[in-house]
N, CA, C and O atoms as a MOPAC input file, in Angstrom:
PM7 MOZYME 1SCF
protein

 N    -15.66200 1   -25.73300 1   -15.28800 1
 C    -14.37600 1   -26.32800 1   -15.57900 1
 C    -14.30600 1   -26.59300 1   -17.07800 1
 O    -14.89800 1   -27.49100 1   -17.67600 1
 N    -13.59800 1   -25.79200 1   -17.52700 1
 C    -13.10000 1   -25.95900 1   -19.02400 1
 C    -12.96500 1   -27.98600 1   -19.31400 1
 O    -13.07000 1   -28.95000 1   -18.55600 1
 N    -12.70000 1   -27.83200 1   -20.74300 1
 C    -12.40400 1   -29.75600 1   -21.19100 1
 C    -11.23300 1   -30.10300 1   -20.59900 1
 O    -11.04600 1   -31.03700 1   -19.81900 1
 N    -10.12400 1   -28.96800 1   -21.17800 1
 C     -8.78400 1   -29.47200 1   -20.70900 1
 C     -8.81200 1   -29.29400 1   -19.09200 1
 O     -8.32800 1   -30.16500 1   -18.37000 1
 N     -9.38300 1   -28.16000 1   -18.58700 1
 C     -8.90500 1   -28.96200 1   -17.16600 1
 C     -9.59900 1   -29.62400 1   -16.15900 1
 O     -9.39600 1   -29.59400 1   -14.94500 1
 N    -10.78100 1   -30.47100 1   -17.05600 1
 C    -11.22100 1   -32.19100 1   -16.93100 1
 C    -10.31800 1   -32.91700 1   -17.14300 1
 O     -9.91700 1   -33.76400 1   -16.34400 1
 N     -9.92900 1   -32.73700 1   -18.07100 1
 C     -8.75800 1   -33.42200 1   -18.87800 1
 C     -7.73100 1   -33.68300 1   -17.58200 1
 O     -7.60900 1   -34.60300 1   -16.77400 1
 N     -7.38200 1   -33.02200 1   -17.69300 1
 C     -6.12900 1   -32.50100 1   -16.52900 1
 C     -6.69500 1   -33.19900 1   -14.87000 1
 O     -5.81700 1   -33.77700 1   -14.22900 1
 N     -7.83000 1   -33.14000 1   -14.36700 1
 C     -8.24500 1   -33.65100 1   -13.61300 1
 C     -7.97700 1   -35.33300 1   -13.49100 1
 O     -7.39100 1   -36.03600 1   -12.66700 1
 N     -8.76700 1   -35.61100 1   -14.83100 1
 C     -9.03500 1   -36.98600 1   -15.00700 1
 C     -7.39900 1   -37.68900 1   -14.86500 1
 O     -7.07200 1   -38.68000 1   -14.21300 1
 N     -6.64800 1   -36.90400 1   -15.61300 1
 C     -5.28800 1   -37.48300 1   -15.59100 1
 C     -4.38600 1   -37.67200 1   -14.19600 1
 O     -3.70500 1   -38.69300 1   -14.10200 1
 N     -4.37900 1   -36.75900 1   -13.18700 1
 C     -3.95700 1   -36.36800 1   -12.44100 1
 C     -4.47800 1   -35.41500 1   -10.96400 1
 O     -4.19200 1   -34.40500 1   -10.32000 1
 N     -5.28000 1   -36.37900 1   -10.99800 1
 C     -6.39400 1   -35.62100 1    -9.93200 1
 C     -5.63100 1   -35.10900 1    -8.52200 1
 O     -6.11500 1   -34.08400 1    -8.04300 1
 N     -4.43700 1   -35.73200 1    -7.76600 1
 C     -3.72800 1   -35.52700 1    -6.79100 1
 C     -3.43900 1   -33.73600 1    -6.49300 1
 O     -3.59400 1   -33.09000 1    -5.45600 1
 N     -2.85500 1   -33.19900 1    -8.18700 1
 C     -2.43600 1   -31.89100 1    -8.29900 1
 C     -3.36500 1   -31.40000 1    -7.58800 1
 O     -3.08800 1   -30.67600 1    -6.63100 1
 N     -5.05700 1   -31.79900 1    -8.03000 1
 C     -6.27600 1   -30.62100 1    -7.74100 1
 C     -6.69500 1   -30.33700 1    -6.61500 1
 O     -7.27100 1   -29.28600 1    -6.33200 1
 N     -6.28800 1   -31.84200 1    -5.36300 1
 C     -6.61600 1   -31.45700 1    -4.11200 1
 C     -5.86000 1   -30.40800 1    -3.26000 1
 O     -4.86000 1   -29.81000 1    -3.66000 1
 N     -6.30700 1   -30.28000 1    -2.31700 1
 C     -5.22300 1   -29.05400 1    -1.20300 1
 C     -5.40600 1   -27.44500 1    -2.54300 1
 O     -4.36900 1   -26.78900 1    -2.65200 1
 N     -6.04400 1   -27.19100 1    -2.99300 1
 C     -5.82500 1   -26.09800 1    -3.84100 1
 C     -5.24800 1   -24.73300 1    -2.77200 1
 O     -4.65900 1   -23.77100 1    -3.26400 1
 N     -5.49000 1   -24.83000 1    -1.47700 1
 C     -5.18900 1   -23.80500 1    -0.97000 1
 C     -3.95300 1   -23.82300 1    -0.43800 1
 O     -3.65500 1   -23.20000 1     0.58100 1
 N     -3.14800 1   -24.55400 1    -1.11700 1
 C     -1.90000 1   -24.31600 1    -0.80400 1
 C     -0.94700 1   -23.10500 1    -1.78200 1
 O     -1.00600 1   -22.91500 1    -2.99600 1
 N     -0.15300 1   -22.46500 1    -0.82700 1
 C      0.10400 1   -20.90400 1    -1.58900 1
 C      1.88800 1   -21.88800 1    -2.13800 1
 O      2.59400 1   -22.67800 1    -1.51200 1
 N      2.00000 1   -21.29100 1    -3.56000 1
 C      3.62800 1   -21.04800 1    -3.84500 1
 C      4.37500 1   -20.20900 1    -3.06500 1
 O      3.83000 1   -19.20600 1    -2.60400 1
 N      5.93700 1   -20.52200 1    -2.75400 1
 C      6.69600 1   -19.46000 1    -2.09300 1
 C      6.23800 1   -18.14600 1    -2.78900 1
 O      5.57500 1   -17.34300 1    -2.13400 1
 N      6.56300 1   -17.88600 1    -4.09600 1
 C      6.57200 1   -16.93200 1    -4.71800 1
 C      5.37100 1   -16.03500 1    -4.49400 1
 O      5.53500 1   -14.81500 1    -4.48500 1
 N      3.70600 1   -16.78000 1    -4.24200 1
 C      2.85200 1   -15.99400 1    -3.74000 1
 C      2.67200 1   -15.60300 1    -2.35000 1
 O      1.76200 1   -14.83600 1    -2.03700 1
 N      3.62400 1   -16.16700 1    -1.35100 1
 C      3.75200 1   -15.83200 1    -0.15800 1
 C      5.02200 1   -14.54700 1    -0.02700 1
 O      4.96800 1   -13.62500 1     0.78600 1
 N      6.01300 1   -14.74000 1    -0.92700 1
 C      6.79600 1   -13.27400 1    -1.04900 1
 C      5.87500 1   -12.55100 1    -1.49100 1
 O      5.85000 1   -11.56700 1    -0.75100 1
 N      4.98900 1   -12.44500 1    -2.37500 1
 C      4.38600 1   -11.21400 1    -3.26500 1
 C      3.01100 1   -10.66500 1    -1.96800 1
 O      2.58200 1    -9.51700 1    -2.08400 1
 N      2.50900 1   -11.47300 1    -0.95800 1
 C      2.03200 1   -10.84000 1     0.13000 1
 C      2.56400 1   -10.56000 1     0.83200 1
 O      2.01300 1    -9.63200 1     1.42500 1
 N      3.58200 1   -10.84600 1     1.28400 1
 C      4.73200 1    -9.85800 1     2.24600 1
 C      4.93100 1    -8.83400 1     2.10200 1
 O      4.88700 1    -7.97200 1     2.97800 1
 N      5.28600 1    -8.63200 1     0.59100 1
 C      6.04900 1    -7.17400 1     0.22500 1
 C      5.15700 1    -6.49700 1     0.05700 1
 O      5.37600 1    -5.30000 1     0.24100 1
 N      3.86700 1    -6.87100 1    -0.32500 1
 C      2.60600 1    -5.74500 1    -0.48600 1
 C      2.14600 1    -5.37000 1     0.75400 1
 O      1.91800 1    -4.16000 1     0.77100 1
 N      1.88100 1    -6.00300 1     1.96200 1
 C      2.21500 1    -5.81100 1     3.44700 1
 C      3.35700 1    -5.14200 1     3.69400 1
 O      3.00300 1    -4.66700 1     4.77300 1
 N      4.35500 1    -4.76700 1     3.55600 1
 C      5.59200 1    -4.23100 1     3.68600 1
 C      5.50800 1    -2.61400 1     3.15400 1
 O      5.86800 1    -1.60900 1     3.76600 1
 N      4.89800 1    -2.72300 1     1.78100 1
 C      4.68300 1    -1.43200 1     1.13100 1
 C      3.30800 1    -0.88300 1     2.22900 1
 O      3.29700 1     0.19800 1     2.81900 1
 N      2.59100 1    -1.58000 1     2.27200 1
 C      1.69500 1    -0.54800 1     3.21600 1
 C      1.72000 1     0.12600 1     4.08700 1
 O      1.23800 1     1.23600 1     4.30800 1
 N      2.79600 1    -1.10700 1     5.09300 1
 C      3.21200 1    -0.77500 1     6.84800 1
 C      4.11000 1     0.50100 1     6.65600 1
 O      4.01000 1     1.38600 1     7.50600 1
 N      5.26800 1     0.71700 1     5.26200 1
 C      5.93600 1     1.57200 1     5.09600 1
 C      5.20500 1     2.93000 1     4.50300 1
 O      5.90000 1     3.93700 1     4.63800 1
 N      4.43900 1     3.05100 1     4.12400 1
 C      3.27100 1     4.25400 1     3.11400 1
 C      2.94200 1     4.77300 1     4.53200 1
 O      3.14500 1     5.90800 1     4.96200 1
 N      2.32900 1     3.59500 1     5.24800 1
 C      1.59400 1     4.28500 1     6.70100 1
 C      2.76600 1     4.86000 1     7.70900 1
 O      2.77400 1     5.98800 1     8.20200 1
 N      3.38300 1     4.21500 1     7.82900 1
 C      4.20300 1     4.57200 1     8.83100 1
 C      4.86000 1     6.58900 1     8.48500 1
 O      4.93100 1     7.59600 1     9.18900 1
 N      5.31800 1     6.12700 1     6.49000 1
 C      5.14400 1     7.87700 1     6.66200 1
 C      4.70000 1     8.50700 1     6.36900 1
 O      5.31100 1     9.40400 1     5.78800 1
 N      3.42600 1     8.58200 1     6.49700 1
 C      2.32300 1     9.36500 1     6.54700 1
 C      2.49900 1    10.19100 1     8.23700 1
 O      2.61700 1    11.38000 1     8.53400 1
 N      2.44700 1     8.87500 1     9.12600 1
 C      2.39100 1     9.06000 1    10.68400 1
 C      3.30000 1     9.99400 1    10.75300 1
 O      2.91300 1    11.07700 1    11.19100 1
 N      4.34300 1     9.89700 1    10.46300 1
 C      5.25100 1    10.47500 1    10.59700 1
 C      5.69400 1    12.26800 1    10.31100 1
 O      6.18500 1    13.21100 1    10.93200 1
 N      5.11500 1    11.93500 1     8.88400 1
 C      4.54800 1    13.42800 1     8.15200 1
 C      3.66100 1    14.26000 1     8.98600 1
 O      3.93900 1    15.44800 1     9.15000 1
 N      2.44900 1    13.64900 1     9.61400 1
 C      2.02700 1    14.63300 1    10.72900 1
 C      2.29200 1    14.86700 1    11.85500 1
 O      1.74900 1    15.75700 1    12.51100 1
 N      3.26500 1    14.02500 1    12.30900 1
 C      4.55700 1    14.12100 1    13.49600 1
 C      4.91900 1    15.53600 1    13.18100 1
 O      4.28300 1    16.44600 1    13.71300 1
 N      6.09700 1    15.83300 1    12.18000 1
 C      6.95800 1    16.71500 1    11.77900 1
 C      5.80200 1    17.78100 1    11.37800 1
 O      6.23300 1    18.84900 1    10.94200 1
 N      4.57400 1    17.65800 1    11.45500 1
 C      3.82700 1    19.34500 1    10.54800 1
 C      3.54100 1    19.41900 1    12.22800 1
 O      4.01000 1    20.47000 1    12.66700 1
 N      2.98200 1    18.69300 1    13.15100 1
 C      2.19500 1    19.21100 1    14.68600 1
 C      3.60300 1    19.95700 1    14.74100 1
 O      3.62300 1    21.15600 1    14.46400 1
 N      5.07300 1    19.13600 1    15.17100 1
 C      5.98900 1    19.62900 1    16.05500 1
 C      6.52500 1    21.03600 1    15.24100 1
 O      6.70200 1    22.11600 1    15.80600 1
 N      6.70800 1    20.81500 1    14.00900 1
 C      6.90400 1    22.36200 1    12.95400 1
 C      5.47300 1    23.62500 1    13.65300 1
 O      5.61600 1    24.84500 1    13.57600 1
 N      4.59900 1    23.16000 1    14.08600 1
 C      3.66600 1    23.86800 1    13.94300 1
 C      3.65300 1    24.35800 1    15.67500 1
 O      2.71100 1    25.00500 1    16.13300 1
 N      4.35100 1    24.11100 1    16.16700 1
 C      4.21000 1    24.14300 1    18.17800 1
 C      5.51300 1    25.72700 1    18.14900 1
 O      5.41900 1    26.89800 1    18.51700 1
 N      6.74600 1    24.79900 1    17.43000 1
 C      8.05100 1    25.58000 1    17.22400 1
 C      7.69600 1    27.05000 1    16.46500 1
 O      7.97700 1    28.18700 1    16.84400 1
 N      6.87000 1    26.54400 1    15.08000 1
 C      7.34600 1    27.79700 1    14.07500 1
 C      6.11200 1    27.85200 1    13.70300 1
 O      5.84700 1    27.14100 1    12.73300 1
 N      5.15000 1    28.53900 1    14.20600 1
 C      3.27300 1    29.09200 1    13.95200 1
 C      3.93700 1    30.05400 1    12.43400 1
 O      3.60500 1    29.95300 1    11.25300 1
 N      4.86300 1    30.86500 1    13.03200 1
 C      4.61000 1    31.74000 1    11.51400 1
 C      4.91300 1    30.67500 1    10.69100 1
 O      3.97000 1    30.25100 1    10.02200 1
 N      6.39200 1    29.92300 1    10.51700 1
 C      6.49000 1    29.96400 1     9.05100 1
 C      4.77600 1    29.03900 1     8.81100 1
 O      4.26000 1    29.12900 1     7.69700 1
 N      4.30000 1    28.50500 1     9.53300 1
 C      3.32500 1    27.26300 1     8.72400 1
 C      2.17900 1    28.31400 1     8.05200 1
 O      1.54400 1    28.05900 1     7.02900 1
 N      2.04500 1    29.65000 1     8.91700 1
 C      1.24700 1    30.63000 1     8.17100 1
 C      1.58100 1    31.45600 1     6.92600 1
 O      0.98200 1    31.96000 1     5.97500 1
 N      2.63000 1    31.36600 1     7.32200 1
 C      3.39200 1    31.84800 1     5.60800 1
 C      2.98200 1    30.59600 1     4.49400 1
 O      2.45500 1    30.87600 1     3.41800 1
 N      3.25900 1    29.33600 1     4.85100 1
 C      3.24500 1    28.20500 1     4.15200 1
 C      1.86800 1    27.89500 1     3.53800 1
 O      1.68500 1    27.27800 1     2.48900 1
 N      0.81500 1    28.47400 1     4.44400 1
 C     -1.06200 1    28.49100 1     4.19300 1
 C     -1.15600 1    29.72500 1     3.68900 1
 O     -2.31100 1    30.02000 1     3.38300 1
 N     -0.34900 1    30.55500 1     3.49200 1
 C     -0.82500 1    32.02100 1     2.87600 1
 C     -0.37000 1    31.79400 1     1.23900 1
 O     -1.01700 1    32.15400 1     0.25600 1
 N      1.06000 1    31.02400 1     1.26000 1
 C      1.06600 1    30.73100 1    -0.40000 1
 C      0.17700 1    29.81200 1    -0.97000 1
 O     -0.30500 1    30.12700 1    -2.05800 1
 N     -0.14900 1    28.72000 1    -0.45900 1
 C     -0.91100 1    27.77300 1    -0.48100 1
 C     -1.90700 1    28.48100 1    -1.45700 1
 O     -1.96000 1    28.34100 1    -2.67900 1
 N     -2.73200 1    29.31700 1    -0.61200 1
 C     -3.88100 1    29.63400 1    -0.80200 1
 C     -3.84600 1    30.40600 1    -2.03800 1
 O     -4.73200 1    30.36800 1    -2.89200 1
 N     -2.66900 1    31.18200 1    -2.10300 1
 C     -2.36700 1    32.75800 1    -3.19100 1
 C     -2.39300 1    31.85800 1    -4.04200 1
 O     -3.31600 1    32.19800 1    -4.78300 1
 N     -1.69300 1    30.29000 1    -4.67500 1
 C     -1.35200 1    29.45300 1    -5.89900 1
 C     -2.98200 1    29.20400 1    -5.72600 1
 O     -3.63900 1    29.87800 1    -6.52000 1
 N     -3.58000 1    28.55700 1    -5.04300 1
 C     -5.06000 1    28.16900 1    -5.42000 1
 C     -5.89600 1    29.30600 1    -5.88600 1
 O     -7.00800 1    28.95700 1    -6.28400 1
 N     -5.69800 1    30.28800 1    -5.92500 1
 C     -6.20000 1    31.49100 1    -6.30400 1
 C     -6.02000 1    32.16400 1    -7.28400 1
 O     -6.91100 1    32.88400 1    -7.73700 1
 N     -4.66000 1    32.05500 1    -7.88900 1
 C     -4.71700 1    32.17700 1    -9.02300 1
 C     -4.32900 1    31.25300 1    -9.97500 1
 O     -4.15300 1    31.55200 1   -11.15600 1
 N     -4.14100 1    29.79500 1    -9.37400 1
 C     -4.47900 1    28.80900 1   -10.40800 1
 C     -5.42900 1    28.52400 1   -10.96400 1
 O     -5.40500 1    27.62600 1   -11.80500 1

């Protein structure tokens, strides 16, 4: 503990107890970072939803789609 926040203690010791109490503002800023995840994941899930069901329907085009794939890795 730094002087000043002895200092700060000594003056006002009430502030220092309960430290685990969160500000609104840090309880929005874990929400939304929870929010960004549930949403990242969700389309991801989703993304391999649409490649299985693309891939049941339309075998060629996804082989056309792995044949360029491969031609750009090849001569990139």
């Amino acid at each position: 503990m730094t002087n000043s926040a002895k200092k700060d203690y000594y003056y006002n010791p009430k502030e220092f107890r309960g430290r685990n109490k969160w500000h609104a503002s840090q309880h929005k800023q874990k929400g939304e970072c929870k929010y960004k995840i549930m949403w990242f994941l969700a389309g991801i899930i989703v993304g391999i939803v649409i490649a299985i069901l693309l891939a049941i329907k339309e075998p060629d085009m996804i082989n056309a789609i792995l044949r360029q794939v491969h031609h750009w890795l090849l001569l990139g």
